[in-house]
C-alpha positions as CSV (number, residue, x, y, z in Angstrom):
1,X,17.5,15.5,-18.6
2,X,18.9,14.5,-22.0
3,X,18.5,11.0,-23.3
4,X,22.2,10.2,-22.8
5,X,23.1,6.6,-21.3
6,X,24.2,6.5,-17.7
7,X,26.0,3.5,-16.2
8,X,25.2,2.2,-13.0
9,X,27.3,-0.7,-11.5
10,X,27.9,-1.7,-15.1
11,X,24.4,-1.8,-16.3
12,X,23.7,0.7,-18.5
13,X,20.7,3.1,-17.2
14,X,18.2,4.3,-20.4
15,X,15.3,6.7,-19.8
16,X,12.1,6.1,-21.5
17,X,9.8,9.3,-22.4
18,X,8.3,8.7,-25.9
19,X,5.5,6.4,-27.3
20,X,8.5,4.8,-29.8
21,X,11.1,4.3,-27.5
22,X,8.3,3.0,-25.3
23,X,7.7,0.5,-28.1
24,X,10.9,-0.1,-28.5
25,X,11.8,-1.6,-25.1
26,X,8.5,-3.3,-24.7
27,X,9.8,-5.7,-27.3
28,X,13.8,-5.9,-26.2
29,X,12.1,-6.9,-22.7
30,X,9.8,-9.5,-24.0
31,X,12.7,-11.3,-24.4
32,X,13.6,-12.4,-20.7
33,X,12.2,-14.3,-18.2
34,X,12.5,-12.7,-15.2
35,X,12.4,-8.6,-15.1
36,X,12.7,-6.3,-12.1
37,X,10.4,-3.9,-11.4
38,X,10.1,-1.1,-9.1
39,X,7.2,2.1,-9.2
40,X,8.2,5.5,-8.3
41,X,5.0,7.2,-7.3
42,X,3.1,10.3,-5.5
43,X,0.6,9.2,-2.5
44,X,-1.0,12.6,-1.8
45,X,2.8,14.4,-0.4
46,X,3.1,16.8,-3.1
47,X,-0.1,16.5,-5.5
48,X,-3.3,15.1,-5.3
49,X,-4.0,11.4,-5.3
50,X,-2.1,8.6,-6.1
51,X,0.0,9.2,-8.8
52,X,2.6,7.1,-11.1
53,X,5.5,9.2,-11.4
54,X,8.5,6.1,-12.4
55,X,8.8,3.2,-14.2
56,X,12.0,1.0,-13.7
57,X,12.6,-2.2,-15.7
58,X,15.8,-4.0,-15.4
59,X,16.4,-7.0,-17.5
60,X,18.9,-8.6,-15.6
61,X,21.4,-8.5,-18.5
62,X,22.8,-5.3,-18.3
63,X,20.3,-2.6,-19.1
64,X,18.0,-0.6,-17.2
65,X,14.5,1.6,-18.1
66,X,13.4,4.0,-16.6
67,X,9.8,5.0,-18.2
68,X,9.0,8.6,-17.8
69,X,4.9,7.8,-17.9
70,X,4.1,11.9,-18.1
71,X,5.0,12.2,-22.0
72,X,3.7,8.4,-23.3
73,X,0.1,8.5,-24.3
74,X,-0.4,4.7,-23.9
75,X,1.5,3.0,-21.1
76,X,-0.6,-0.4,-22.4
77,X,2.2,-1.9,-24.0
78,X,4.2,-2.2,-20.9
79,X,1.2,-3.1,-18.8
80,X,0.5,-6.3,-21.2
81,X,4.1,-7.1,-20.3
82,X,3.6,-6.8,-16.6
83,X,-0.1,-9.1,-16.7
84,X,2.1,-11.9,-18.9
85,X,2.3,-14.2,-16.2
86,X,4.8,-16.2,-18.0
87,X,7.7,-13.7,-17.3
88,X,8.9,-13.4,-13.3
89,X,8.0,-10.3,-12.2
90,X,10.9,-9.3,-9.2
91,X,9.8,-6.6,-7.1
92,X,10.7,-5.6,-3.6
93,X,7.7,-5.0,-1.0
94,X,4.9,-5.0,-4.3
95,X,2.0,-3.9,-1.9
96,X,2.1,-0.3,-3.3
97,X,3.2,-1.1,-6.5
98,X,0.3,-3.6,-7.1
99,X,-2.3,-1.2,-6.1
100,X,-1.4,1.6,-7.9
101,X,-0.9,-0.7,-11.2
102,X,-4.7,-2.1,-10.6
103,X,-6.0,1.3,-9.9
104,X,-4.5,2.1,-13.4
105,X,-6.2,-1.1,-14.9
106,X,-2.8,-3.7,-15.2
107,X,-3.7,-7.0,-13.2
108,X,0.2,-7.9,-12.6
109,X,1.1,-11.8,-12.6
110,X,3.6,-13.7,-11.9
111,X,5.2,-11.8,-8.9
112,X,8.3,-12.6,-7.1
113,X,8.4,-10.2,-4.2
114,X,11.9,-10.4,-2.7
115,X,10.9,-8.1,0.9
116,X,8.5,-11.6,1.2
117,X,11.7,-13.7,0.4
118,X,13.4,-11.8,3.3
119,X,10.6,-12.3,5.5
120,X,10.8,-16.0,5.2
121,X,14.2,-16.1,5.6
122,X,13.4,-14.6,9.3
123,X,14.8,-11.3,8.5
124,X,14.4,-8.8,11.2
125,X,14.3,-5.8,8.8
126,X,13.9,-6.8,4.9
127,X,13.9,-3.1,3.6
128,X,15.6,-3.4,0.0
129,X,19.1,-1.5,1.8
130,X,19.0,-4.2,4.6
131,X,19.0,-7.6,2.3
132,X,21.6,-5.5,0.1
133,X,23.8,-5.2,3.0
134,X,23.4,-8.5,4.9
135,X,23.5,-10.5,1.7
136,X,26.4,-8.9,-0.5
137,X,27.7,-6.2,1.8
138,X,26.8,-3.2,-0.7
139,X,25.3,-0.2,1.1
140,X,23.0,2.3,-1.4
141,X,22.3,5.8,-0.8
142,X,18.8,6.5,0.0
143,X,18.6,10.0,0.1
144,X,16.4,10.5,-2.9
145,X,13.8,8.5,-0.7
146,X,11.6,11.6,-0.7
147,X,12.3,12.9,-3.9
148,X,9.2,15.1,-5.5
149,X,9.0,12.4,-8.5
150,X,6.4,14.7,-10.3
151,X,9.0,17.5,-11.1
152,X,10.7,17.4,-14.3
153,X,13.4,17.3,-15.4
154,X,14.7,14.5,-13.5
155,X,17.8,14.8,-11.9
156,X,20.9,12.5,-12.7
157,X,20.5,11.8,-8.8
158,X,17.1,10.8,-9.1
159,X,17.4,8.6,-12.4
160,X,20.4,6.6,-10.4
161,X,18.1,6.0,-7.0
162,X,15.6,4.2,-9.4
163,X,17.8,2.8,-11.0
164,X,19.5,1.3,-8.1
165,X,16.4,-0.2,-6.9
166,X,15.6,-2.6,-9.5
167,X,19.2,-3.6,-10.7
168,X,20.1,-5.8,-8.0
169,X,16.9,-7.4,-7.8
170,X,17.8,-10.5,-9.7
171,X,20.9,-11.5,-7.4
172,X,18.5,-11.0,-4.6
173,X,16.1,-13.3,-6.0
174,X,18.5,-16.0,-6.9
175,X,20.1,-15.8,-3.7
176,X,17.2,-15.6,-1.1
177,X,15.1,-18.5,-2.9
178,X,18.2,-21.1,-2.9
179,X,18.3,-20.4,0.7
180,X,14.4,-20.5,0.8
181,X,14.8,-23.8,-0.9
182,X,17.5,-25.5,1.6
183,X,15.4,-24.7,4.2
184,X,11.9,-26.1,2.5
185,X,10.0,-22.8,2.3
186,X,9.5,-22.8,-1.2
187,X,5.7,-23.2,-1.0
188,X,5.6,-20.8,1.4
189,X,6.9,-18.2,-1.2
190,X,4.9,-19.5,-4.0
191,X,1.6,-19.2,-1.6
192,X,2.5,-16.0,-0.9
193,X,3.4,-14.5,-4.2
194,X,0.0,-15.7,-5.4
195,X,-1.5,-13.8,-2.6
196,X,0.1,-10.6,-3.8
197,X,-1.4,-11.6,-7.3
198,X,-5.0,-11.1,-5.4
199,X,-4.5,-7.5,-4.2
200,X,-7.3,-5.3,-5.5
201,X,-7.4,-1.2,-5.4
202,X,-10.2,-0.2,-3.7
203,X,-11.5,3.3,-2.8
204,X,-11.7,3.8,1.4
205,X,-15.3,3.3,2.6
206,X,-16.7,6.3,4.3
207,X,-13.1,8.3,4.5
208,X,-14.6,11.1,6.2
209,X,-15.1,8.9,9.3
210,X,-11.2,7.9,9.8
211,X,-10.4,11.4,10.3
212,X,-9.1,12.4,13.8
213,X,-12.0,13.1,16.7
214,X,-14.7,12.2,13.7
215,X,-16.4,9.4,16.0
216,X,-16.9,12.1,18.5
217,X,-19.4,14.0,16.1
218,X,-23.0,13.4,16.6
219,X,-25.3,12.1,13.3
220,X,-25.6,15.7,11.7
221,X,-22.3,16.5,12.1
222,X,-20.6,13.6,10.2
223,X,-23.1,14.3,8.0
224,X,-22.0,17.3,7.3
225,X,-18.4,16.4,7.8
226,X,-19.3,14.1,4.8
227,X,-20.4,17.1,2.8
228,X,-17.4,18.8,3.7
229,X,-14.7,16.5,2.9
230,X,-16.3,15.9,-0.7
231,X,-15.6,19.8,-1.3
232,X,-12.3,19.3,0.1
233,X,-11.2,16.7,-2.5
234,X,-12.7,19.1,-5.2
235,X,-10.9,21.9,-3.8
236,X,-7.8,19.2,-3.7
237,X,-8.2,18.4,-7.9
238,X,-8.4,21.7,-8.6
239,X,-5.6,23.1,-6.9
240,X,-3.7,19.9,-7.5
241,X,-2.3,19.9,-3.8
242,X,-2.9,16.9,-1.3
243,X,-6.7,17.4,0.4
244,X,-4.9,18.2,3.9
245,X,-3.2,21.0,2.3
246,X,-6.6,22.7,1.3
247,X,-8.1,22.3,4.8
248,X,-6.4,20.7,7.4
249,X,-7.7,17.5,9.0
250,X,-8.6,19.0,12.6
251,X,-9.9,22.2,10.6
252,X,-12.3,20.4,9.1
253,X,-13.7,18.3,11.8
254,X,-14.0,21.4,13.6
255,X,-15.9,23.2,11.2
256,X,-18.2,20.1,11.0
257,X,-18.5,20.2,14.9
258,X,-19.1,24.1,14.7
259,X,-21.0,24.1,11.3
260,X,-23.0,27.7,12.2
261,X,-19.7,29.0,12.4
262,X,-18.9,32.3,10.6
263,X,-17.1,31.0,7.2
264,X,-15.4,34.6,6.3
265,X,-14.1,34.6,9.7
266,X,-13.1,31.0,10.1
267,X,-11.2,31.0,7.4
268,X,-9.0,33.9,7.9
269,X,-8.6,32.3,11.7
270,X,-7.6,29.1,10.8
271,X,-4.4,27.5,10.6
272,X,-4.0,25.1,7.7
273,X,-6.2,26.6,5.2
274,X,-4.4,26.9,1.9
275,X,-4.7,30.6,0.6
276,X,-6.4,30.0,-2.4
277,X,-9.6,29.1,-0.8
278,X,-9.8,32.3,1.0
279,X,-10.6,34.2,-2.5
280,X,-13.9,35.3,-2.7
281,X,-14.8,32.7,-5.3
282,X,-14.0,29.8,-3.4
283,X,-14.8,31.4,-0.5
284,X,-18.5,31.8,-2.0
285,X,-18.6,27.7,-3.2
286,X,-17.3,26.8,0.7
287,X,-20.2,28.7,1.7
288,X,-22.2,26.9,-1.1
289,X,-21.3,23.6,0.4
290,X,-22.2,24.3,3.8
291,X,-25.6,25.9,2.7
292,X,-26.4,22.5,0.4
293,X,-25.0,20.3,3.4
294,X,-27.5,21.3,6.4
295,X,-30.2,21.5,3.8
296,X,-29.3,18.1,3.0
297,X,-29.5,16.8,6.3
298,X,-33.0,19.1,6.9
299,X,-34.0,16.8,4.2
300,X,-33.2,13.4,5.5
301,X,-34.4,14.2,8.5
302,X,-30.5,13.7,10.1
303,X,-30.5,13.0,13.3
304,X,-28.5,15.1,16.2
305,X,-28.4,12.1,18.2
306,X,-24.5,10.6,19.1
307,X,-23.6,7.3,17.1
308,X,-23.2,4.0,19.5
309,X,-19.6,3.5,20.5
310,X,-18.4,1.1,17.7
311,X,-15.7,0.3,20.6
312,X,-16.7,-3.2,21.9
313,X,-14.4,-4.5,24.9
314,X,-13.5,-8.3,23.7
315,X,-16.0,-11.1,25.7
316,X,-14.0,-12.3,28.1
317,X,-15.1,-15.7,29.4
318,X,-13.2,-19.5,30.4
319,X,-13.6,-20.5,27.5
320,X,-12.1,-17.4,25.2
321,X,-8.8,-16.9,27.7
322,X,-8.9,-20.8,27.3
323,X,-9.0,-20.3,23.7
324,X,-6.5,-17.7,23.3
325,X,-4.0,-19.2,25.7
326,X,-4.1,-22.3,23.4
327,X,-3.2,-20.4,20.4
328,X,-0.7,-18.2,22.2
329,X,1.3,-21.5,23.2
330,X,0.9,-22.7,19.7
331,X,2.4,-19.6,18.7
332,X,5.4,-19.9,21.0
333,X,6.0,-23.2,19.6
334,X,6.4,-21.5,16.1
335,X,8.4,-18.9,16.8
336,X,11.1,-21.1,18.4
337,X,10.6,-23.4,15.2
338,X,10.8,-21.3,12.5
339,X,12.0,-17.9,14.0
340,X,10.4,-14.7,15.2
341,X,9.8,-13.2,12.0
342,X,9.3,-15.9,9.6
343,X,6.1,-16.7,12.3
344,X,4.7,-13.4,11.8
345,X,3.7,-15.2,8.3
346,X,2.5,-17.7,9.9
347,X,0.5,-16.5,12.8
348,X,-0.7,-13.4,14.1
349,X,-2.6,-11.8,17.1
350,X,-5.3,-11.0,14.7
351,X,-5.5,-14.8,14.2
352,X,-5.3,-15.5,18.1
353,X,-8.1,-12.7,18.6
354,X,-10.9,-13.8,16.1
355,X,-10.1,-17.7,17.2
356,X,-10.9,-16.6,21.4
357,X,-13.3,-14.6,20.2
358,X,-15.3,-16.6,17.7
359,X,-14.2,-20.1,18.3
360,X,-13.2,-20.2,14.5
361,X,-9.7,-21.1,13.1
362,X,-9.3,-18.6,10.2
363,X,-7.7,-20.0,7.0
364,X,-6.5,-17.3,5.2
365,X,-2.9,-19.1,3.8
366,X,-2.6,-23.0,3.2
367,X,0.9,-23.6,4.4
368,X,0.1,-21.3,7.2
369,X,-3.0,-23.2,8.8
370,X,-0.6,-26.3,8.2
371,X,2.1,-25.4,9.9
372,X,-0.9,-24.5,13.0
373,X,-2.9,-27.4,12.9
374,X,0.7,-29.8,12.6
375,X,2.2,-27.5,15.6
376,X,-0.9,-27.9,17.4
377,X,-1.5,-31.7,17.6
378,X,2.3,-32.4,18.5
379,X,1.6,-30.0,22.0
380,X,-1.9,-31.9,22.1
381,X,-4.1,-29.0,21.4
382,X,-7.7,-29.7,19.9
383,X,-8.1,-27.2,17.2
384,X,-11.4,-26.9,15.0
385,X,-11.2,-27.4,11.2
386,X,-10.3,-24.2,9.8
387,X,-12.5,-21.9,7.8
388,X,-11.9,-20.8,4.5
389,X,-12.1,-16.5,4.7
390,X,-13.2,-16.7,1.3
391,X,-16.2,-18.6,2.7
392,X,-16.9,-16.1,5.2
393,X,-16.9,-13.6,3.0
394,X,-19.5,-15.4,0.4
């Protein structure tokens, strides 16, 4: 698409895609104090991995960016502007966004995520469309939701659903936290902005083990299931398709179950194998793989034995029902107080679980275990003094 302005509800929509203009914007934004921000990305639906396709910046004075990452060599700039903890950083439901920013190296401060706002404000649904509607009647088209953002060129269509989810952020903002602030839930927001601020990316321990039926295999089979998935993700690079495309999930727990299988044969039989790995060179690497695994787990003298269930039934005795049934009441209490949604922030069954189970009250939030403790002692429920996760986890 050509570098021509578009105008969305007045604010004027630029697209980014060159080192320069890159530059350029970096130090028009540096300017203000709050900015907008909103990731488009690809989480292994069209290409491998996880993938930053978008960049929308809206200053909250009339002009939009949209940085097009695929053509900049150094996205740094931008990212020193998102870890300046001394401009707001408004984002909608960040979760994602954080991640994918801390996978790429850009620790992002100062967050103001508006989906929390909503949250606290007890909204049932707080998607971006919902708050838009509820709080200034303006309904937004969605339907570029599941856009492929990895081909270019963009599309007009596409540049205006980006576009349209950053440049309303700032009237959000301004509007949930005043009403945030009548009710006295300002902390709460603060608390859990700097939460966000914590996230970390991390890569999934033993992935191999969350797919489908993978509990089921015995010692030498998830060890070869192991072996297996590996040549799956370098199948996945190379082709640059999602892993599941190469081999199907329940394909290649099968094939792990059934690992003296015939490989020519399996693969011409098997539904959800991605035609490129039935030529004869990758055909010859799968059986490579296979080969290398079981001589692998020859070597480490693998076991055919069945793992333990990890299931445990919770202990049920007087004194965790008495436990959980205090909690559960305290949790009533909450919800009537501050609303069925807002609680969810508060407490959770999770919470409710590890305190019957454990006979620990888990701190995880300040103005959270507060709001507990305070709830607690005006129903006349003994509670414990909390414990710090972090100190759990030391």
């Amino acid at each position: 698409m050509e570098n021509s302005p578009m105008m969305e509800e007045g604010v004027v929509i630029k697209l980014i895609d060159s080192d320069t203009q890159l530059l350029e914007a970096v130090e028009q934004l540096k300017q203000y104090k709050a900015l907008a921000l909103d990731l488009e990305f690809d989480q292994n639906r069209f290409t491998y991995g996880f993938t930053l396709c978008l960049v929308q910046i809206a200053d909250g004075n009339g002009t939009c960016y949209i940085i097009d990452p695929f053509p900049i060599s150094d996205l740094k700039p931008v990212f020193a502007l998102f870890e300046d903890a001394s401009i707001t950083k408004i984002i909608h439901h960040s979760n994602n966004d954080i991640l994918l920013l801390d996978k790429l190296g850009c620790r992002v401060r100062g967050i103001m995520d508006t989906d929390v706002a909503a949250k606290i404000l007890n909204y049932e649904r707080s998607s971006l469309a919902t708050v838009l509607k509820e709080e200034f009647n303006t309904e937004i088209d969605k339907s570029q939701q599941s856009s492929n953002w990895n081909k270019r060129p963009l599309t007009e269509e596409q540049l205006r659903y980006a576009a349209i989810d950053v440049i309303y952020l700032h009237r959000i903002m301004d509007k949930l936290v005043h009403e945030i602030e009548k009710q006295g839930r300002l902390h709460w927001l603060e608390e859990e902005n700097h939460i966000l601020e914590q996230i970390r990316y991390t890569e999934t321990e033993h992935p191999h083990l969350r797919l489908r039926n993978a509990f089921r295999l015995n010692y030498y089979q998830q060890f070869i299931l192991k072996e297996l998935y590996a040549f799956r993700e370098e199948m996945a690079k190379q082709f640059n398709k999602p892993a599941p495309y190469i081999i199907g999930n329940e394909a290649l727990v099968e094939l792990a179950n059934n690992p003296n299988t015939d490989l020519h044969e399996w693969l011409n039989h098997t539904k959800g194998i991605h035609g490129g790995l039935k030529k004869p060179r990758n055909e010859r690497l799968l059986k490579e793989a296979m080969a290398n695994a079981k001589q692998e787990a020859k070597n480490h003298n693998i076991s055919h034995d069945y793992p333990d269930s990890r299931y445990q039934r919770p202990l049920r005795t007087p004194e965790t029902e008495k436990r959980k049934e205090d909690l559960t009441l305290v949790q009533k209490r909450i919800m009537d107080e501050y609303g069925e949604f807002a609680s969810k922030l508060i407490i959770n069954q999770n919470l409710i679980n590890y305190y019957s189970q454990n006979g620990a009250l888990l701190c995880v939030k300040k103005y959270a275990t507060d709001i507990v403790l305070a709830t607690a002692a005006t129903m006349g429920i003994e509670l414990p003094t909390p414990v710090i996760k972090a100190d759990l986890e030391a």
